[in-house]
C-alpha positions in Angstrom: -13.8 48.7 63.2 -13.5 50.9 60.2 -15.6 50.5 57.2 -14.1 48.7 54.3 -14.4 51.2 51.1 -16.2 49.3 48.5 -14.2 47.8 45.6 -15.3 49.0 41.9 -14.7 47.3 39.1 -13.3 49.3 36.5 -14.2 47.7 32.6 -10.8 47.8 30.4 -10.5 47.7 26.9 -8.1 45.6 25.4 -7.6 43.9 22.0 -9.0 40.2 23.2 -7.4 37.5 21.5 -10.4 35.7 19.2 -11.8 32.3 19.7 -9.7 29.6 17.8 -11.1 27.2 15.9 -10.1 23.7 15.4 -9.5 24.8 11.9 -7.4 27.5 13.3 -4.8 25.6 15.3 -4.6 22.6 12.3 -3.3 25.5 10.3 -0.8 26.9 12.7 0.3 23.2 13.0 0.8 22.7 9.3 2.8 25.6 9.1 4.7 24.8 11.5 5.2 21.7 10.4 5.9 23.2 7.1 8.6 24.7 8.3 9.9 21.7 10.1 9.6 19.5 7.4 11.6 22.0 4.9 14.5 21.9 7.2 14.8 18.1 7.4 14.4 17.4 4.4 17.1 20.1 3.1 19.3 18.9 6.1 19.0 14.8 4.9 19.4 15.5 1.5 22.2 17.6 2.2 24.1 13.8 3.4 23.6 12.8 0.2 27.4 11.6 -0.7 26.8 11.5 -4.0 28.6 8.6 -4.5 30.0 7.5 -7.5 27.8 3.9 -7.7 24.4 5.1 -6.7 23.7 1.6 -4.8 20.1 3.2 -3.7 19.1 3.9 -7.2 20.0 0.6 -8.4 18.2 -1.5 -5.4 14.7 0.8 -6.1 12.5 -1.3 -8.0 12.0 1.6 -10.7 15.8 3.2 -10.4 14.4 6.4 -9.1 16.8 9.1 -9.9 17.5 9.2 -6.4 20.9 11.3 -5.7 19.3 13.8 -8.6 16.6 14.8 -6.9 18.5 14.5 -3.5 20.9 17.0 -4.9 17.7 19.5 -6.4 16.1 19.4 -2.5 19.2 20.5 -0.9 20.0 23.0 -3.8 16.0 24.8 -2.9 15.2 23.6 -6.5 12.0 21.8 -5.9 10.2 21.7 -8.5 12.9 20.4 -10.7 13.6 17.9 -8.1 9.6 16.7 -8.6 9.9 16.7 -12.0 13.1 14.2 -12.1 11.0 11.8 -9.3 7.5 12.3 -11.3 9.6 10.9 -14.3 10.0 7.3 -13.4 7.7 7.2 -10.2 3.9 7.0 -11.4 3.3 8.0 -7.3 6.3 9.4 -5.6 4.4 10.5 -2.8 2.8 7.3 -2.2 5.8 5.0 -2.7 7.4 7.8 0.1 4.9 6.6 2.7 4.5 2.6 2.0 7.8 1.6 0.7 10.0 -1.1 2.6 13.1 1.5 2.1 14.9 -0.5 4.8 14.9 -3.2 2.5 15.5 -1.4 -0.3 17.2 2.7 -1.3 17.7 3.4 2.5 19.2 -0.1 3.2 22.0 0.5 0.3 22.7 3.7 1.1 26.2 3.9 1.0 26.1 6.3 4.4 24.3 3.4 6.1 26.8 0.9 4.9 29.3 3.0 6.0 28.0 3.4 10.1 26.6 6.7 9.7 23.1 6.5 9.4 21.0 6.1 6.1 20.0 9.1 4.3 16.1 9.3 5.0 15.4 8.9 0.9 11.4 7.8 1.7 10.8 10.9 3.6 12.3 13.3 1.2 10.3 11.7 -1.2 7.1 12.0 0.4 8.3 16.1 0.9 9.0 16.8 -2.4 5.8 15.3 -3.8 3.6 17.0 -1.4 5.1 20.1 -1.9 4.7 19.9 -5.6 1.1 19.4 -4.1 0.5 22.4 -2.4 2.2 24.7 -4.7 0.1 23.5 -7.8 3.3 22.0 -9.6 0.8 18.2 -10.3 -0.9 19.0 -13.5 -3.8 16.9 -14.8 -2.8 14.5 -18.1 -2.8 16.8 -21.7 -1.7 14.9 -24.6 0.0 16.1 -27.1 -2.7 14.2 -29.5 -5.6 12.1 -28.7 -5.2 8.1 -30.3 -7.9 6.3 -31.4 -6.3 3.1 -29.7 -8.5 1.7 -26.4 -7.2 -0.2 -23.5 -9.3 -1.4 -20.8 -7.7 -2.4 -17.6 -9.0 -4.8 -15.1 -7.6 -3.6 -11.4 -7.5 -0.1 -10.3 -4.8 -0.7 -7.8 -1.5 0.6 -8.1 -0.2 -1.7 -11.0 -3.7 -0.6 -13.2 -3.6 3.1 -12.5 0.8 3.6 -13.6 -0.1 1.7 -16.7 -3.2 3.9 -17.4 -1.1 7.1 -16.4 1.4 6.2 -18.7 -1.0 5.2 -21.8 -3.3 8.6 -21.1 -0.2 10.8 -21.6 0.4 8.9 -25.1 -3.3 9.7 -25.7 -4.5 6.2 -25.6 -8.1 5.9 -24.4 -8.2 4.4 -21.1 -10.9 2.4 -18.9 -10.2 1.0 -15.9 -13.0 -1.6 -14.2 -12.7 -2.6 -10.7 -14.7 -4.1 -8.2 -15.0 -1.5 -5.1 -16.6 1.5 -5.3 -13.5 3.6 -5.0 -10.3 3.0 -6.9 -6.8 2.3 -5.7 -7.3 -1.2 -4.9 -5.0 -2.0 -1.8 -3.9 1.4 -1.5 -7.3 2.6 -0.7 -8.9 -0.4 0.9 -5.7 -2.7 2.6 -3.1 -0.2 3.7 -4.7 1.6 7.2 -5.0 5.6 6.9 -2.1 6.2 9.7 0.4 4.9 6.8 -1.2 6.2 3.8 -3.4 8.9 4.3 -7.1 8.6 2.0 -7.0 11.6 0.1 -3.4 11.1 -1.1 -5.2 8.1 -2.8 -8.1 9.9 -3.8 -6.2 13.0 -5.4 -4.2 10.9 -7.8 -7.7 9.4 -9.0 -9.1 12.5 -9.4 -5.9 13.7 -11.2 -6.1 10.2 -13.4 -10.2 10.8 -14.2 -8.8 14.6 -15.1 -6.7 13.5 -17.3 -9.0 11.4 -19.1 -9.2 8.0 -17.9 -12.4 6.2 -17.8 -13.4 5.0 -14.4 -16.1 1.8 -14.4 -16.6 0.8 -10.4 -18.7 -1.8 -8.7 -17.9 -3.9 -11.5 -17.6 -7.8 -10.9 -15.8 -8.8 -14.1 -17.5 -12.4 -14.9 -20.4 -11.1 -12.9 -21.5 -8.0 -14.5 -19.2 -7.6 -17.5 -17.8 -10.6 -19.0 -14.0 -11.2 -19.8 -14.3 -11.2 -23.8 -17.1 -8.4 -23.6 -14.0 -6.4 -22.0 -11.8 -7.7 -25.2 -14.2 -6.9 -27.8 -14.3 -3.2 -26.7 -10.8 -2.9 -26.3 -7.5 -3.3 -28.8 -5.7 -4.4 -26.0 -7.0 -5.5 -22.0 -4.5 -5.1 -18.9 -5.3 -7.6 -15.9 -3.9 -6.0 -12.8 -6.3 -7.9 -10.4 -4.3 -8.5 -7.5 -4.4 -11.2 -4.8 -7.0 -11.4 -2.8 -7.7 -14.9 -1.6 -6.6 -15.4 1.9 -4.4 -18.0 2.9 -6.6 -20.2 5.5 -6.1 -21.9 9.1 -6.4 -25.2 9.6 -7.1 -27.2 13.2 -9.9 -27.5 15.0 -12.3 -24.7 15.6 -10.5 -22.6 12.6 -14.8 -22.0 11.6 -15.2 -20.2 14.5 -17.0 -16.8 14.6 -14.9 -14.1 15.2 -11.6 -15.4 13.6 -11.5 -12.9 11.0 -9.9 -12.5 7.1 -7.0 -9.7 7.4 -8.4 -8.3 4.3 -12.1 -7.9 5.3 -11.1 -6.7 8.7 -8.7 -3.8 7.4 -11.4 -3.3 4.2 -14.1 -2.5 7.6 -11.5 0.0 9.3 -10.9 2.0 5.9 -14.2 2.4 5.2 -15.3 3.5 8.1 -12.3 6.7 7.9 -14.1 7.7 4.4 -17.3 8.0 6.6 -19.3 5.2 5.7 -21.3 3.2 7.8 -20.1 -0.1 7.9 -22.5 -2.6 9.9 -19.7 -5.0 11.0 -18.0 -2.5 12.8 -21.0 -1.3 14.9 -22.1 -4.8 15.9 -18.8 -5.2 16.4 -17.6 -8.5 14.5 -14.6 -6.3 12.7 -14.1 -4.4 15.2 -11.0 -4.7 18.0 -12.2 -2.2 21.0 -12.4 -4.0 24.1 -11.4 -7.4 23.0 -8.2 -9.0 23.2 -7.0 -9.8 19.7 -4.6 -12.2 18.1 -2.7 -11.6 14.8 -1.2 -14.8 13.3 0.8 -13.7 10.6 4.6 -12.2 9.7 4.0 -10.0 6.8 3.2 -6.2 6.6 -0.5 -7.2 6.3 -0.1 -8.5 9.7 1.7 -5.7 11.6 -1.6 -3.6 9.4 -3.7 -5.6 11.5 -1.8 -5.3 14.7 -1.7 -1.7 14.7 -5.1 -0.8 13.5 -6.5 -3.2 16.4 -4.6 -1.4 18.8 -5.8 1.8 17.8 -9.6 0.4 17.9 -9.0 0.2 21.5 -7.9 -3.4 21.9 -7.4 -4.4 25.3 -4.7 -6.7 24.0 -3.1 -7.2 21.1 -0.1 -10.4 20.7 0.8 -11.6 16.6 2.0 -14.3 16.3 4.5 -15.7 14.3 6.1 -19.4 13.4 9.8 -17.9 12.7 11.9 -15.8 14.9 12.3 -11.7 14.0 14.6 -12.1 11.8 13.2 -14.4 9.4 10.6 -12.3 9.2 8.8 -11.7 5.9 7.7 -7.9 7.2 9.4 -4.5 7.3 11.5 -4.2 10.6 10.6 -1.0 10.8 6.9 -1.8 11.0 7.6 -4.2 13.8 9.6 -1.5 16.0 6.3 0.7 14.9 4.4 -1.6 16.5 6.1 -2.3 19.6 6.3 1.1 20.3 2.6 1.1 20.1 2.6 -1.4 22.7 2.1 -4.6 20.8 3.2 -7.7 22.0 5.4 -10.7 19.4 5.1 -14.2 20.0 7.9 -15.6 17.9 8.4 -19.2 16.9 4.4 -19.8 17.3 2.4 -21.4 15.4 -1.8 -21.8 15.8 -2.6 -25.6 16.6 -6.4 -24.9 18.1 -9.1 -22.8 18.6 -11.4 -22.9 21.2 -14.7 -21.4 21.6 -17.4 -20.3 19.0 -17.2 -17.7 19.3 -13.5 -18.0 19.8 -11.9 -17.4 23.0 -8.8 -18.8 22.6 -5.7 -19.8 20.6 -3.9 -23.5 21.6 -0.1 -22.3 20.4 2.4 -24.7 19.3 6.2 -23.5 20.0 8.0 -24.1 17.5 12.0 -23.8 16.3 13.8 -23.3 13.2 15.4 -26.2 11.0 17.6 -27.2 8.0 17.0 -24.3 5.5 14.5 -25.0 2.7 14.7 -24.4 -1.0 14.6 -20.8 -0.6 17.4 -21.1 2.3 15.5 -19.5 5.0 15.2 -22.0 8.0 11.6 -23.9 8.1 9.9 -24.1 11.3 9.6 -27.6 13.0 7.2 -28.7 16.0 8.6 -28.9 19.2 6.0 -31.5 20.5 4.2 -31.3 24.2 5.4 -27.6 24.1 1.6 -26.1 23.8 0.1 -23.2 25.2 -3.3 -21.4 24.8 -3.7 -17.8 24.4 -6.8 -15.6 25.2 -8.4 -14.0 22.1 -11.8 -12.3 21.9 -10.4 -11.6 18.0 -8.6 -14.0 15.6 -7.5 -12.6 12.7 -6.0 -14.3 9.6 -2.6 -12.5 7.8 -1.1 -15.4 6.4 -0.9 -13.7 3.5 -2.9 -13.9 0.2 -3.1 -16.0 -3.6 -4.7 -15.7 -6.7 -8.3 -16.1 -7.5 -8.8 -18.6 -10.2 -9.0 -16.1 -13.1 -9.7 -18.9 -15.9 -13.0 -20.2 -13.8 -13.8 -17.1 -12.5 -14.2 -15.3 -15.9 -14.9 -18.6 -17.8 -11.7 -18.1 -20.1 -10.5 -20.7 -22.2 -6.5 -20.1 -22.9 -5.4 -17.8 -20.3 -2.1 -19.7 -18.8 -1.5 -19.4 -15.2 1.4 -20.9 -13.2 1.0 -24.5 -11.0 0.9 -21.4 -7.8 -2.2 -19.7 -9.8 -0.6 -16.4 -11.3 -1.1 -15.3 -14.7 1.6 -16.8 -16.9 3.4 -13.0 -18.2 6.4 -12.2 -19.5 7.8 -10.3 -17.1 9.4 -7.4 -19.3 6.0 -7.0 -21.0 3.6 -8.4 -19.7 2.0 -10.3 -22.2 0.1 -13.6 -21.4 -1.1 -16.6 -23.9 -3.8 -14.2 -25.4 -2.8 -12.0 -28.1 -3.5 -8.6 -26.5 -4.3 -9.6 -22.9 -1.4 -8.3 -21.0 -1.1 -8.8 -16.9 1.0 -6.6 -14.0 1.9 -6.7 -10.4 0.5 -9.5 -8.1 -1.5 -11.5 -9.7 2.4 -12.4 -12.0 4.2 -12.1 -8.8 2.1 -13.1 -6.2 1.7 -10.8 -3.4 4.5 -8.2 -3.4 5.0 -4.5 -3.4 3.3 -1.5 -4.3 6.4 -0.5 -6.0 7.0 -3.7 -8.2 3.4 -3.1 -9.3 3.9 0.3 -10.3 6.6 -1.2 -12.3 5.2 -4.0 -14.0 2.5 -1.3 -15.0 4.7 1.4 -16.6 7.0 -1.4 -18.3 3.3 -3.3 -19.9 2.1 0.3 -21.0 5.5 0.6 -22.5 5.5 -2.0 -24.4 1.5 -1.8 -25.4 2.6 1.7 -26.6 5.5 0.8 -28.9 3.3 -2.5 -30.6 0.6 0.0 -31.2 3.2 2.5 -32.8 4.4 -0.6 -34.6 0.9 -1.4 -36.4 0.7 2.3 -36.8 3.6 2.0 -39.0 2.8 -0.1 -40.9 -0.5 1.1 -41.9 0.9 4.7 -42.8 3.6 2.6 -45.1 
């Protein structure tokens, strides 16, 4: 048998590709993206029609200038189209990501209406605002002249920070006191990261402490600073509080460990993505992975719940709800989100029982609609024998939320609040039964949108401006 010649291996140069990094791919990705996201949005603001009654502008909370800057995106004039949305939108970019638009611009869209599909308003919103990002367009406050005139706001959630935007650029001085460690209230500490990303919070703050405003965290108001200590250093004081006290269960076994608050639960998860350590998660009473969880609740709280459980790791995860879908208090589009993810509804179900301490399971009560209440939605009646338990590892509470008692809580004689706890305000100004306490968002409405609280804000600072203008009058005279 002939010898076999021995192979060689012969070295070649060639240009190697380098080692990518993590870094490396996000980047192609975001270009990419980039890319993607500039065609869209030119493409869907293209659809615009235009129309002749802009139904979208009038059904968005602030009457964003919506067909405007529709028309400036799909003309390539960007920055003009931020400018005309940065003019009645305190946080353009964040209303983009968390707004209800199916309930409200996208839902009157006149292309909807007509079969055709909405115009994606919220998106292109969300676009223009993060490109005015990335190309350096966002400027930090400069007034024209600084004002000797102080205002210090309680609440640094969304209401708080549109009213201090709006007093900083009339060179009011501004401090805002709030009782986390970070500001943006819900938008930092209730609304999960996969809807509103952290730093889009934390770069408006930044922008807002730029610009001037005063930031005075871990403060308890009543604990560490009392109410008329606020007052005194102030010419006029802002409450934009919120609602934070949960709604509770009732039946037997409601006490049970490991039927959680919505708020503390989705406070855990948030804190955790900024990188603290948060000892409820690691021993596990906040946290979803591996257990099968129960959400009792309708609202966009609820579906919060149900999707940051299932990306935990839940093993399970069923909300339930004592109304059918479509009497739904919640964003449909969040409950399609959530299906998708592989959540599971319950409708017309109601929590009769728990069992377990910890708890390990839910007694459900079916229930079915009746004669419409005084709102006119249907209430939900008991349909009696028809129980059922469900297995739950996790409970957790989204029944939605009230006021604290603001009068006790800061021992203040004459602040006015309504027989369901808000602060009594007038709701074009804001002003309450103390002569230059003003109050925004929630804690006048009760729990409602990001958007109606960036409202109430601007309108309040409006009005604190022109009464300060007012008494600047007079003194010149």
């Amino acid at each position: 048998m002939a010898k076999q010649p021995m192979l060689k291996f012969v070295k070649v140069e060639r240009d190697m590709p380098t080692k990518r990094t993590a870094e490396d791919r996000k980047q192609d990705f975001n270009e990419i993206y980039a890319e993607f996201a500039a065609a869209k949005a030119n493409e869907q603001a293209s659809r615009c029609s235009q129309c002749g009654v802009p139904y979208c502008q009038n059904h968005c909370p602030l009457h964003n200038n919506i067909p405007d800057w529709l028309n400036m995106t799909a003309t390539g004039r960007l920055e003009e189209a931020y400018a005309i949305s940065q003019s009645t939108n305190t946080f353009p970019e964040i209303c983009g990501r968390i707004c209800p638009q199916d309930r409200l611009c996208e839902g009157n869209c006149v292309i909807e209406q007509s079969g055709h599909g909405t115009v994606t308003i919220g998106a292109v919103e969300k676009y223009i605002t993060d490109t005015a990002w990335d190309n350096g367009w966002v400027k930090p406050i400069v007034p024209e002249a600084e004002r000797t005139e102080s205002v210090g706001i309680i609440g640094a959630g969304p209401g708080g920070l549109a009213a201090a935007d709006m007093l900083r650029r009339a060179g009011i001085q501004v401090t805002i006191y709030d009782r986390y460690d970070r500001a943006g209230g819900l938008l930092t500490y209730g609304i999960p990261g996969f809807k509103l990303e952290k730093d889009v919070v934390m770069r408006r703050n930044k922008l807002l402490e730029d610009g001037g405003v005063r930031f005075v965290l871990n403060c308890n108001v009543g604990e560490d600073l009392s109410f008329e200590e606020i007052r005194e250093q102030h010419d006029a004081v802002i409450i934009a509080t919120g609602v934070y006290k949960t709604r509770d269960l009732q039946g037997p076994g409601a006490g049970a460990a490991g039927i959680v608050r919505a708020i503390d639960y989705l406070t855990a998860s948030n804190k955790a993505s900024f990188g603290d350590e948060v000892a409820e998660l690691v021993d596990g009473t906040l946290n979803a992975e591996g257990k099968s969880v129960v959400v009792i609740g309708g609202g966009d709280t609820a579906m919060d719940c149900v999707r940051t459980a299932i990306r935990q790791g839940a093993t399970s995860v069923k909300c339930l709800y004592r109304r059918d879908r479509a009497n739904m208090p919640g964003s449909q589009r969040e409950v399609q989100n959530a299906e998708e993810e592989g959540a599971e509804f319950v409708w017309l179900a109601a929590p009769k029982a728990f069992a377990g301490d910890p708890v390990t399971s839910v007694k459900v009560q079916q229930m079915r609609l009746g004669a419409p209440d005084a709102s006119g939605r249907q209430s939900p009646e008991v349909i009696e024998g028809a129980d059922f338990d469900e297995s739950a590892d996790l409970v957790i509470k989204a029944l939605g939320f009230e006021p604290e008692d603001l009068p006790k809580l800061w021992g203040t004689d004459g602040l006015e609040v309504t027989r369901w706890g808000t602060v009594k305000a007038n709701f074009g100004t804001g002003e309450t039964s103390l002569d230059g306490v003003y109050a925004v968002g929630d804690i006048v409405r009760g729990a409602s949108l990001v958007v109606w609280a960036i409202r109430d804000g601007r309108d309040t600072a409006q009005a604190i401006l022109e009464k300060f203008n007012a008494k600047a009058a007079i003194a010149a005279e």
